[in-house]
N, C-alpha and C positions, 0 to 999 in steps of 0.2 A: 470389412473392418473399418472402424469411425477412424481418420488420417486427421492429426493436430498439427497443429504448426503456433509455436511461442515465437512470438516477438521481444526484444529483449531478452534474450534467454540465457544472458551473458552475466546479468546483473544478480541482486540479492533476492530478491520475490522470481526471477525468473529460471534459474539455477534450482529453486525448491521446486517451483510448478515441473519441471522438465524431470526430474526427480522421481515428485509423485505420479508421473505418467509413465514409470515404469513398467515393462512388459505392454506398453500399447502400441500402436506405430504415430512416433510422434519425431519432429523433426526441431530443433532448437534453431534459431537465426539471432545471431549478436549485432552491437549497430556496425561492426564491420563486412557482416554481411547482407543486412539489409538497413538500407536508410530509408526509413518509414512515410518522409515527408517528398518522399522519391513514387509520385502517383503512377508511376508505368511500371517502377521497381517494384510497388507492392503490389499491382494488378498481374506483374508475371508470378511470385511468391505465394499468393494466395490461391494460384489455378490450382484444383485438383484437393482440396483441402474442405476435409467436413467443420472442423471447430478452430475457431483461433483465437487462440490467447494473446493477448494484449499486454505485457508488462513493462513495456519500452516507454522511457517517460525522461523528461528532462526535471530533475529534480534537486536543480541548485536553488534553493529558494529564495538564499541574499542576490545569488549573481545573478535573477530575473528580473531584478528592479531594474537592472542599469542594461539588460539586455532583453528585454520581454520579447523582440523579435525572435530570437533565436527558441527562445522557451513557447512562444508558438508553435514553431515550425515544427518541432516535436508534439508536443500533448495537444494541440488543437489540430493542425493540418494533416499531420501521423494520423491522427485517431480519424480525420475525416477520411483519409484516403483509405484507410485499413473497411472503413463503417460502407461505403460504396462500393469495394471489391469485392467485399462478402456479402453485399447486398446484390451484385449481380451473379453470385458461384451458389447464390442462395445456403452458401454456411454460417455456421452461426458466430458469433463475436465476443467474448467476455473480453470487456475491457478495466483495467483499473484505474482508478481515481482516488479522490483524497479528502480529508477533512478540512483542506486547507478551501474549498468550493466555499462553507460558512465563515463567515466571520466572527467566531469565537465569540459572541457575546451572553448565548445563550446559557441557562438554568437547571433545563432539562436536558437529557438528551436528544439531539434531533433525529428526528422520523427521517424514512427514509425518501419523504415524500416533500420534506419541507423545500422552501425554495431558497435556491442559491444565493451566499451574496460574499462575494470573495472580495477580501480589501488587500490582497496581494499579487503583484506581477503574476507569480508562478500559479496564485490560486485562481485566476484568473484564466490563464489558457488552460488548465483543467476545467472550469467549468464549461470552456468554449469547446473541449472536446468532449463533455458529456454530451451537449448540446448536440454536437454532429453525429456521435455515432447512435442518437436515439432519433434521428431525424432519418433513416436510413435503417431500412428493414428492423423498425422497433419489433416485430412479434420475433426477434432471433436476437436480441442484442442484450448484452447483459451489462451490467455497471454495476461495479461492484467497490465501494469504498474501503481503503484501508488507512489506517491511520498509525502513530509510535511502532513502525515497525522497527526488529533488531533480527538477526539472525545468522546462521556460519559463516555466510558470504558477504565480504564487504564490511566496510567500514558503520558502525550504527552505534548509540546511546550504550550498552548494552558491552561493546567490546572496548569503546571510551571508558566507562569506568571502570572495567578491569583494568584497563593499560594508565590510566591516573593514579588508582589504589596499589600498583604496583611502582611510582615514584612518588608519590605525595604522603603524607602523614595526615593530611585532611582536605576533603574540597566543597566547595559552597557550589549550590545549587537548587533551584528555586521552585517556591512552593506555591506560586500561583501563576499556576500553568496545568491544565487536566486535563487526562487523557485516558486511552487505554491501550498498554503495551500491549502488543502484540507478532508474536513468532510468525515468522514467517511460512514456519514448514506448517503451520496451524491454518494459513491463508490457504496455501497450497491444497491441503486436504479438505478442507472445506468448498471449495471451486471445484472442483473435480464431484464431490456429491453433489452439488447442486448442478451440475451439468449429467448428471448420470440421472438425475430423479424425476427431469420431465416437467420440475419445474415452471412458472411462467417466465417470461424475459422481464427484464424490469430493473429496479435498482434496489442491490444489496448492499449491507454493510458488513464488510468482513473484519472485526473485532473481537478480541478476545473479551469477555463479559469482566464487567465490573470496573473501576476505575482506579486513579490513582494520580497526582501531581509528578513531578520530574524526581522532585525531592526524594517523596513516597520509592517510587521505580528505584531512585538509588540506591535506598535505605535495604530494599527488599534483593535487591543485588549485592551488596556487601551482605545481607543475613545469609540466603542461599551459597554463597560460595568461602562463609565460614571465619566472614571478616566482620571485625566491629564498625556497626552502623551507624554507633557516634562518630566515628570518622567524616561523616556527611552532615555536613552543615547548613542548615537553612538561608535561603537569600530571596532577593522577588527580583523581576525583570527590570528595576528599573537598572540592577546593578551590571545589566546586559545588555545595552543597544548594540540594536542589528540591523540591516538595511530594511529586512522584511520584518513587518511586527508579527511576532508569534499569537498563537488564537489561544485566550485564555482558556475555553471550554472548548475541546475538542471530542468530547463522547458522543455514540452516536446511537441512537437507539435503532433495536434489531427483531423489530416486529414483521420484516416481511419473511425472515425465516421460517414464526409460525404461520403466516398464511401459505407458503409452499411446502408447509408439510413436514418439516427442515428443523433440527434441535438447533440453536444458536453454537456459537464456539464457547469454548470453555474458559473457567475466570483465567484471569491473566497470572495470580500466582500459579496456580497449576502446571500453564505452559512453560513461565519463568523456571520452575523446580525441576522439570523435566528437558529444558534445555539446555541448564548449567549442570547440572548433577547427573545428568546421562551423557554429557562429553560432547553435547552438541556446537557447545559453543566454549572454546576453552582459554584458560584465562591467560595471558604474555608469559 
């Protein structure tokens, strides 16, 4: 029987993975049980393990300006240590990454191929961990991007505007900024087929189809859960400085699904309708 082992398994994307691996033999590790950037730590942790998941990430994205060491030592030196251990137990690695790898300037969506160019601390030791763990048994290694995640666990966009819409009478929130939301347990299920189907290794994007602004998201979040969506206000970034500059276009195109064979995830209202209105994610 294939033996998993999730890293971060404490967190919101790691909590769903650990989840959908229900009935397998799989074993969850938090950062209180494993510290990732701990290379002897993760070379004992990884012994005896066929697939590892990788959802352990430092993802403060203001407080990696003023602390980019720290935000290394997780998503670039983690991911190199996790990318060498399982390069020598010969298992395999899905790890996750981010949209924050581009720098938002782009039209299209980007390919899964296009090249890096992070203008933020935090997006920055993400692409240094992509870098490593595809330097290190690439025919086993997965990378797989996610982007506007929300979902039961943790704090995310998604349970903010419930808990706003439940003190405020109306909130601004801004329309040039693009992405695509995406649930988590959507991420979750989708990793798991794409490791089941024999797939090549490479890098995926794990998004929910189709897009939408912050604004749009919250509009579609008060409609879903039954609230007026004039209550959401339009605004633009400048009325939001923040230490890390947000990527205006963060879509990501999801063309290597059909070369392995793979349906893409599904659009993002869908997920949205079915995470609020089936009690997944329930509002303050």
């Amino acid at each position: 029987m294939t033996k998993y082992l999730v890293t971060g398994a404490h967190g919101m994307l790691g909590r769903d993975v650990v989840a959908a691996l229900a009935g397998r033999e799989v074993t969850g590790l938090g950062r209180a049980d494993l510290d990732i950037a701990d290379a002897a730590a993760v070379r004992e942790a990884v012994d005896g393990y066929d697939v590892v998941i990788n959802t352990a990430a430092y993802t403060r994205v203001d407080d990696a300006e003023t602390d980019e060491d720290a935000a290394f030592a997780v998503n670039a030196t983690g991911a190199d240590n996790l990318a060498i251990a399982t390069a020598e137990t010969g298992a395999t690695l899905a790890h996750f990454s981010t949209d924050y790898v581009f720098d938002g300037t782009a039209s299209s969506p980007y390919p899964e191929e296009a090249p890096t160019h992070a203008v933020t601390a935090y997006g920055r030791t993400k692409a240094a961990g992509e870098a490593f763990v595809r330097q290190h048994g690439p025919a086993r290694t997965f990378v797989i991007r996610v982007a506007y995640l929300y979902g039961q666990h943790g704090g995310n966009f998604v349970t903010t505007m419930l808990r706003l819409a439940a003190q405020r009478d109306s909130l601004s929130v801004v329309t040039d900024q693009r992405g695509q939301p995406t649930w988590t347990k959507d991420v979750a299920a989708q990793t798991l087929a794409l490791l089941d189907s024999g797939a090549p290794a490479g890098v995926y994007h794990a998004t929910n189809s189709g897009s939408a602004s912050w604004f749009e998201f919250a509009r579609a979040i008060f409609e879903t859960r039954g609230l007026d969506p004039e209550r959401v206000l339009p605004t633009d970034s400048a009325h939001y400085v923040q230490r890390a500059p947000r990527p205006a276009y963060s879509v990501l195109g999801h063309d290597a699904w059909a070369r392995a064979g793979l349906a893409p995830m599904r659009e993002w209202r869908d997920a949205l309708r079915e995470a609020l209105e089936g009690g997944a994610i329930n509002a303050p």
